[in-house]
Backbone as JSON Lines, residues from 0, in Angstrom:
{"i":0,"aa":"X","n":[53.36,-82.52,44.26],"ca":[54.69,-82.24,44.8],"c":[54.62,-82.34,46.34]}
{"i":1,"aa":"X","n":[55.51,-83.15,47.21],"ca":[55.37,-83.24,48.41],"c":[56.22,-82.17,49.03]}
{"i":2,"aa":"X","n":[55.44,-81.25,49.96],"ca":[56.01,-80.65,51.29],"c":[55.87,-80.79,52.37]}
{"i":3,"aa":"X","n":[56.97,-80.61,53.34],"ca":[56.6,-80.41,54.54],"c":[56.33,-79.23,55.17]}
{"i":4,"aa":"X","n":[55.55,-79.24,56.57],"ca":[55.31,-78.3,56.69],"c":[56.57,-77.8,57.58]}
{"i":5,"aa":"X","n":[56.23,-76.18,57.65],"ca":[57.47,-75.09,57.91],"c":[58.29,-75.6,59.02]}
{"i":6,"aa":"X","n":[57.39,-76.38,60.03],"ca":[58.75,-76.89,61.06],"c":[59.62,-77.56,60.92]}
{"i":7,"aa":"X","n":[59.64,-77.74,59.85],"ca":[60.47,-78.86,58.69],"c":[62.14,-78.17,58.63]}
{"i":8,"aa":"X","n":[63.43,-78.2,58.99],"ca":[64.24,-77.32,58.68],"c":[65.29,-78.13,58.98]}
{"i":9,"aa":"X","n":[66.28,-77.29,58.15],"ca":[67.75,-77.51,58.36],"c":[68.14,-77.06,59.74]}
{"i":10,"aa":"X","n":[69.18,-77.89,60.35],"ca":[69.24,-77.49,61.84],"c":[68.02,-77.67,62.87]}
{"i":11,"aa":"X","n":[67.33,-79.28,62.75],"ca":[66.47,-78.65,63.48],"c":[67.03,-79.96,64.35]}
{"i":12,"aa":"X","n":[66.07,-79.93,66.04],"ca":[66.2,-81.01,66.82],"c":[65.2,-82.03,66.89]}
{"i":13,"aa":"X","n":[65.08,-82.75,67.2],"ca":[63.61,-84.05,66.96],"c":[64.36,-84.29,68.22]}
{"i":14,"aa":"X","n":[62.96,-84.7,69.08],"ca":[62.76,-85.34,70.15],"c":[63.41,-86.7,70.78]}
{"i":15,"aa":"X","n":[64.65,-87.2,71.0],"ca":[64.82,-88.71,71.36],"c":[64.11,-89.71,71.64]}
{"i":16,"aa":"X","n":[63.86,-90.58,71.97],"ca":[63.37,-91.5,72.32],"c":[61.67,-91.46,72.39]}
{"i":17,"aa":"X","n":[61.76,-91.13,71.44],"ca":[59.72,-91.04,71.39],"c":[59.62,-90.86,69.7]}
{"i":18,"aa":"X","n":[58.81,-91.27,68.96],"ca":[58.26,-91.75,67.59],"c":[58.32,-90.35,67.29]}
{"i":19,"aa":"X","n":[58.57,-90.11,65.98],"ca":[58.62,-89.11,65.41],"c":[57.82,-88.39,64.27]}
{"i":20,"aa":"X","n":[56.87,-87.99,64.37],"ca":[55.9,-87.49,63.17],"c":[56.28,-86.74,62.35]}
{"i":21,"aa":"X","n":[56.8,-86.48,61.28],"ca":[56.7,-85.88,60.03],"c":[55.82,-86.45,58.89]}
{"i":22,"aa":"X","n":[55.16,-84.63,58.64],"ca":[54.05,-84.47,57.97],"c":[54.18,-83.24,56.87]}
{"i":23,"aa":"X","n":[53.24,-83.25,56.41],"ca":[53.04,-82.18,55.22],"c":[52.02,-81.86,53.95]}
{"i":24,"aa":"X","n":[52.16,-82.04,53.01],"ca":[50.82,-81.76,51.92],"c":[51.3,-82.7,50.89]}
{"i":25,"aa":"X","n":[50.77,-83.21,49.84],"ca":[51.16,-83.42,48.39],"c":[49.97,-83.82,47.3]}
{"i":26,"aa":"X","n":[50.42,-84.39,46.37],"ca":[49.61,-84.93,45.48],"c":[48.43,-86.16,45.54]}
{"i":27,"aa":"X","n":[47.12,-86.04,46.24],"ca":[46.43,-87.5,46.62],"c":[47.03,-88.46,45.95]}
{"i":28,"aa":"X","n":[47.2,-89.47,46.57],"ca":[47.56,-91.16,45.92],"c":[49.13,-90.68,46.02]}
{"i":29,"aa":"X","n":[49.87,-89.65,46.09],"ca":[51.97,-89.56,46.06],"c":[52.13,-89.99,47.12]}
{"i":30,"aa":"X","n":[53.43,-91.37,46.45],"ca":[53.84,-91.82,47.72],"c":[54.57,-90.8,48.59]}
{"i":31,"aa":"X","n":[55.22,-90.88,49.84],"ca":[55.96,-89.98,50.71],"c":[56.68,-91.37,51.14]}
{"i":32,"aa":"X","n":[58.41,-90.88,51.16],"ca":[59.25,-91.61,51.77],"c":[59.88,-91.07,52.84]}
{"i":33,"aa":"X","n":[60.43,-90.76,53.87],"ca":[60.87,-89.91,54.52],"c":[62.0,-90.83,55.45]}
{"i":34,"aa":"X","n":[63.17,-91.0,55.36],"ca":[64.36,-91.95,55.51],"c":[65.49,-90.83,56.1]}
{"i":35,"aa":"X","n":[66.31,-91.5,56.98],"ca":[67.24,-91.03,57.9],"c":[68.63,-91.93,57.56]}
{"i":36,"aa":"X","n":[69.17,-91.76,56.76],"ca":[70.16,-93.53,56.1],"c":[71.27,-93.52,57.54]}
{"i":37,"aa":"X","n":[71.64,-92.62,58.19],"ca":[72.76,-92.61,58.94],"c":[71.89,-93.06,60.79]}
{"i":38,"aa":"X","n":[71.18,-93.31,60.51],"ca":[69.91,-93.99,61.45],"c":[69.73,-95.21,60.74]}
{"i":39,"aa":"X","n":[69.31,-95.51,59.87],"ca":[68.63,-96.74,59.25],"c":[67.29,-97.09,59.43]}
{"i":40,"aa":"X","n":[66.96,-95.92,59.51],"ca":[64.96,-95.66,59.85],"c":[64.72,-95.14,58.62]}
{"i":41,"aa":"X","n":[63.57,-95.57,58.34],"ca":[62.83,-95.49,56.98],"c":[61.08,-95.61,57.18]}
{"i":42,"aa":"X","n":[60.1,-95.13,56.67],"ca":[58.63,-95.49,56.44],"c":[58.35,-94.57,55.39]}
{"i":43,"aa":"X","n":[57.5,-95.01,55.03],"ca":[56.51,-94.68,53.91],"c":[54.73,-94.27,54.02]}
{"i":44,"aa":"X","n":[54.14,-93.41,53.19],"ca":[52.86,-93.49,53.46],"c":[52.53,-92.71,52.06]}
{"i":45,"aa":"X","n":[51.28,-92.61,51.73],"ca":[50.08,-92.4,50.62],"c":[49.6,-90.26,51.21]}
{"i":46,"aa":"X","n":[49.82,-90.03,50.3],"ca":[49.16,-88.75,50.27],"c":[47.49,-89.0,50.61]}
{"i":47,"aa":"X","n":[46.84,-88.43,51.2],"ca":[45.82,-88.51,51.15],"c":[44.56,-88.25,50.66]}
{"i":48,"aa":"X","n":[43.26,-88.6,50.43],"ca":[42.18,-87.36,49.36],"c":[42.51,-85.51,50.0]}
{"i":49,"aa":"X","n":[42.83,-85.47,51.29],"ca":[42.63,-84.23,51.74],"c":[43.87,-83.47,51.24]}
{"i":50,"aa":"X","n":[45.07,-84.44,50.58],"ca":[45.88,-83.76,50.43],"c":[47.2,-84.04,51.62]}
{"i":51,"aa":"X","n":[46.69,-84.36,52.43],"ca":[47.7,-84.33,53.85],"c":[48.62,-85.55,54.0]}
{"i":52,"aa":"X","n":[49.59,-85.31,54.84],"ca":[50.56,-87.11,54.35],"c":[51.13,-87.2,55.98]}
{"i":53,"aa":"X","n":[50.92,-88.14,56.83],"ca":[52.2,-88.41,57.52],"c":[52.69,-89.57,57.81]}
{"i":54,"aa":"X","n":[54.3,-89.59,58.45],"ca":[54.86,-90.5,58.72],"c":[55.17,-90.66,60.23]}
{"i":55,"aa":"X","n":[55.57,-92.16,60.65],"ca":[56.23,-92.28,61.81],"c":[57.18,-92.9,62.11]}
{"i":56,"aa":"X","n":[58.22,-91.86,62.22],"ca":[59.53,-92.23,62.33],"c":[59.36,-93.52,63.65]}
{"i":57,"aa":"X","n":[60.31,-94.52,63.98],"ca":[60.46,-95.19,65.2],"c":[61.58,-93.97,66.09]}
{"i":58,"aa":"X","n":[61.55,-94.59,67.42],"ca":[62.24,-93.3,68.63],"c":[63.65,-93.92,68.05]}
{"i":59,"aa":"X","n":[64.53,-92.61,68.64],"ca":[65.75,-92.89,68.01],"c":[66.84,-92.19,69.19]}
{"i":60,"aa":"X","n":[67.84,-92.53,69.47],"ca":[68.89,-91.77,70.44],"c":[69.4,-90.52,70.02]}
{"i":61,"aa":"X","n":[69.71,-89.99,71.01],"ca":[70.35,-88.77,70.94],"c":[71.87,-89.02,70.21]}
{"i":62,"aa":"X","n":[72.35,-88.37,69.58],"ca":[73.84,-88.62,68.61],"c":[74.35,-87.43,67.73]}
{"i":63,"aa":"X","n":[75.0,-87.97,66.8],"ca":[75.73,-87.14,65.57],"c":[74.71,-86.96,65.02]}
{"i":64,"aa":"X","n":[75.11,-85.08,64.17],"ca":[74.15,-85.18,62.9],"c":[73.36,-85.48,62.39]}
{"i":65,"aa":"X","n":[72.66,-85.61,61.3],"ca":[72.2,-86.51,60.19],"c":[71.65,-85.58,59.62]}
{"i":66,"aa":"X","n":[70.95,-86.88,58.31],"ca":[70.0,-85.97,56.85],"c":[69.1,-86.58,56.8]}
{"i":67,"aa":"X","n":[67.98,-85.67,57.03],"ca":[66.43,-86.33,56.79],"c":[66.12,-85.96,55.5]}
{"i":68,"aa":"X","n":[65.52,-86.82,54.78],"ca":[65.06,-87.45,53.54],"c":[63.76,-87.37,53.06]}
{"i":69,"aa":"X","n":[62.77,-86.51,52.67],"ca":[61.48,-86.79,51.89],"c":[61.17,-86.52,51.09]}
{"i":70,"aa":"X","n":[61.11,-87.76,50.3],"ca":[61.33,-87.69,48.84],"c":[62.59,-86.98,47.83]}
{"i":71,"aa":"X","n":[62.38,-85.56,47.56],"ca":[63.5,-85.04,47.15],"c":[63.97,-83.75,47.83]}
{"i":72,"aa":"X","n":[62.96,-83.6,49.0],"ca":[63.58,-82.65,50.18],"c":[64.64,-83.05,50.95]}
{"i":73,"aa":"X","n":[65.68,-82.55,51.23],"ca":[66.33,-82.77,51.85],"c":[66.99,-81.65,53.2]}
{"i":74,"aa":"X","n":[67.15,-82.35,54.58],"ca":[66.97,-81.81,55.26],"c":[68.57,-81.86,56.4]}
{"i":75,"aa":"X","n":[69.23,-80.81,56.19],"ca":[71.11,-81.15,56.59],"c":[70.86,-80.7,58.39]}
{"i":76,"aa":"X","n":[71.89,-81.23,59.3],"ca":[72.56,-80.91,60.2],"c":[71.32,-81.28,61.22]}
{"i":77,"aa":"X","n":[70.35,-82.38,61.2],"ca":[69.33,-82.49,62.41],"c":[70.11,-83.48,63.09]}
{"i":78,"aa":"X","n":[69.32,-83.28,64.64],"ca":[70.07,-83.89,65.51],"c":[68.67,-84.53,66.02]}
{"i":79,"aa":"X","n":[69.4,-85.6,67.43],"ca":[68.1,-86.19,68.03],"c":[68.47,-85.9,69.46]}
{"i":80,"aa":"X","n":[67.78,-85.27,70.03],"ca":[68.16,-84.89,71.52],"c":[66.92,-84.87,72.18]}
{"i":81,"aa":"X","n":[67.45,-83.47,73.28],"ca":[65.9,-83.01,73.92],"c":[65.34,-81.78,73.79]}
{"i":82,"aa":"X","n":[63.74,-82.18,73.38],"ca":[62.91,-80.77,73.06],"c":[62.79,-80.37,74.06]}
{"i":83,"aa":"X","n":[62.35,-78.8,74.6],"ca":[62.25,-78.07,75.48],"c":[61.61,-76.87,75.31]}
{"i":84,"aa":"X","n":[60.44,-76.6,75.84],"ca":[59.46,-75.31,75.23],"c":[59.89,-74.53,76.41]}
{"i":85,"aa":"X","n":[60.06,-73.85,76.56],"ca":[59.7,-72.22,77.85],"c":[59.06,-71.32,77.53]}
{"i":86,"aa":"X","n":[58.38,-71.16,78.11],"ca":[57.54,-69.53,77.84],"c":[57.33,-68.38,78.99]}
{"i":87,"aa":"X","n":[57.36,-67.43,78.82],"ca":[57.43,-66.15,79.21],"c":[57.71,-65.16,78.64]}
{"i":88,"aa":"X","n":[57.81,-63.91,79.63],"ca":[58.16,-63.12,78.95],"c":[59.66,-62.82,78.91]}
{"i":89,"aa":"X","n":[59.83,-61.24,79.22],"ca":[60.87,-60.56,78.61],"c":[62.19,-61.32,79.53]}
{"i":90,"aa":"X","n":[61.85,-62.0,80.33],"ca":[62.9,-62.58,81.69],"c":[63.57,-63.86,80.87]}
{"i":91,"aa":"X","n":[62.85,-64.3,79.82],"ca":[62.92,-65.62,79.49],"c":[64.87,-65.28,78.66]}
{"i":92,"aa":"X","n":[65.24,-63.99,78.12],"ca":[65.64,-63.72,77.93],"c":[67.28,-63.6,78.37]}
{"i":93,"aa":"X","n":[66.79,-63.75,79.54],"ca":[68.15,-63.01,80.94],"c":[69.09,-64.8,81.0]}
{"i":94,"aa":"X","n":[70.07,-64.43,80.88],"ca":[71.45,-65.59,80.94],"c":[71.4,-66.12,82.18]}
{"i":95,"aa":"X","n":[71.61,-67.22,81.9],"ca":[71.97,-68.06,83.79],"c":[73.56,-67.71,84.05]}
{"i":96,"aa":"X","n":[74.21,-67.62,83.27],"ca":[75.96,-66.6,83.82],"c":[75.59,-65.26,84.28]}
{"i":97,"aa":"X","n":[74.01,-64.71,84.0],"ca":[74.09,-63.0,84.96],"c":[73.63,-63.41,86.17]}
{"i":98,"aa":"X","n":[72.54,-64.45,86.39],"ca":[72.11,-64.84,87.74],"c":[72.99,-64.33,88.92]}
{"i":99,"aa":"X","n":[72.51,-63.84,89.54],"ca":[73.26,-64.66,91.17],"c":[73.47,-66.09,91.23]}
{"i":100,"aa":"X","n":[75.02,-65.98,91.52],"ca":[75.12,-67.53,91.75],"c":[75.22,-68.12,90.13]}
{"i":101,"aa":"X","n":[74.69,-67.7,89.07],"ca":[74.74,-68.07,87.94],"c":[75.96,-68.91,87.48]}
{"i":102,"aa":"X","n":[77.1,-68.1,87.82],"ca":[78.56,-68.35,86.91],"c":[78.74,-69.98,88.22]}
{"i":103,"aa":"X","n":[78.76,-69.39,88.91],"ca":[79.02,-70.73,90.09],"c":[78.17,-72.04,89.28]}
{"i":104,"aa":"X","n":[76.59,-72.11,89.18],"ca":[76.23,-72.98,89.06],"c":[76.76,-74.03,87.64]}
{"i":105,"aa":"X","n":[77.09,-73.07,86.86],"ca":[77.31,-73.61,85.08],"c":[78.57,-74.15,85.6]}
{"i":106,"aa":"X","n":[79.64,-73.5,86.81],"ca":[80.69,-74.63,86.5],"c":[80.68,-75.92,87.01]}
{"i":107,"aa":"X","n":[79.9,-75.88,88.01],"ca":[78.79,-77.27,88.34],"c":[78.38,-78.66,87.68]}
{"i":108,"aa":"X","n":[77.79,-77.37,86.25],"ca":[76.96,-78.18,85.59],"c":[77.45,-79.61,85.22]}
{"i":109,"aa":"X","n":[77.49,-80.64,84.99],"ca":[78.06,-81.64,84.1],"c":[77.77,-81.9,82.75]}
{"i":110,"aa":"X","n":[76.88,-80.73,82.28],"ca":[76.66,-80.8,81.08],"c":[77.11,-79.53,80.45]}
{"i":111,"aa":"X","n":[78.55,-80.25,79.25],"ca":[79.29,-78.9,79.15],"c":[77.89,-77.71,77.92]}
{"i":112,"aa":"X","n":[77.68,-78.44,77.23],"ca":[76.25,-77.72,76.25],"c":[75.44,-77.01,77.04]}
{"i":113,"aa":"X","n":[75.27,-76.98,78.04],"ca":[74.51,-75.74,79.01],"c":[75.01,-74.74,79.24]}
């Protein structure tokens, strides 16, 4: 039975313009299909002896929606944009509208999603 692993989700974001790896476990020798139809990206690959499977998506634009596809997982509401890690601590927390200057800068912004 093919899975992916947990970063695998409904609602999730994938990276734009850079190849896309999805991976997971299954049956040695099970094929894995993993298809985007509202993209028109598709690949395939072989489970492996270890058990392990991956694919590589080609880079794709930022846009609408879509449903990622593997095998009979199905995966609603992913988008293709931009990833973004931050780390810290408890500050990481605090709104750019409480900033000083905060509310000023967002009406600035040109990006209304910020």
């Amino acid at each position: 039975m093919i899975q992916c692993v947990p970063i695998f989700t409904d609602h999730m974001v994938l990276q734009q313009g850079k190849n896309t790896a999805v991976f997971g476990t299954g049956s040695p020798g099970e094929t894995v299909t993993v298809s985007i139809s509202e993209r028109k990206l598709s690949a395939s690959a072989v489970v492996q002896p270890s058990g392990m499977w991956q694919v590589q998506l080609p880079p794709a634009t930022a846009g609408e929606t879509c449903t990622l596809r593997v095998n009979d997982l199905v995966f609603q509401d992913v988008v293709f944009g931009e990833v973004w890690l931050a780390g810290g601590q408890s500050n990481m927390e605090f709104m750019l509208k409480n900033a000083k200057g905060g509310a000023e800068e967002l009406k600035q912004c040109p990006e209304p999603s910020v």
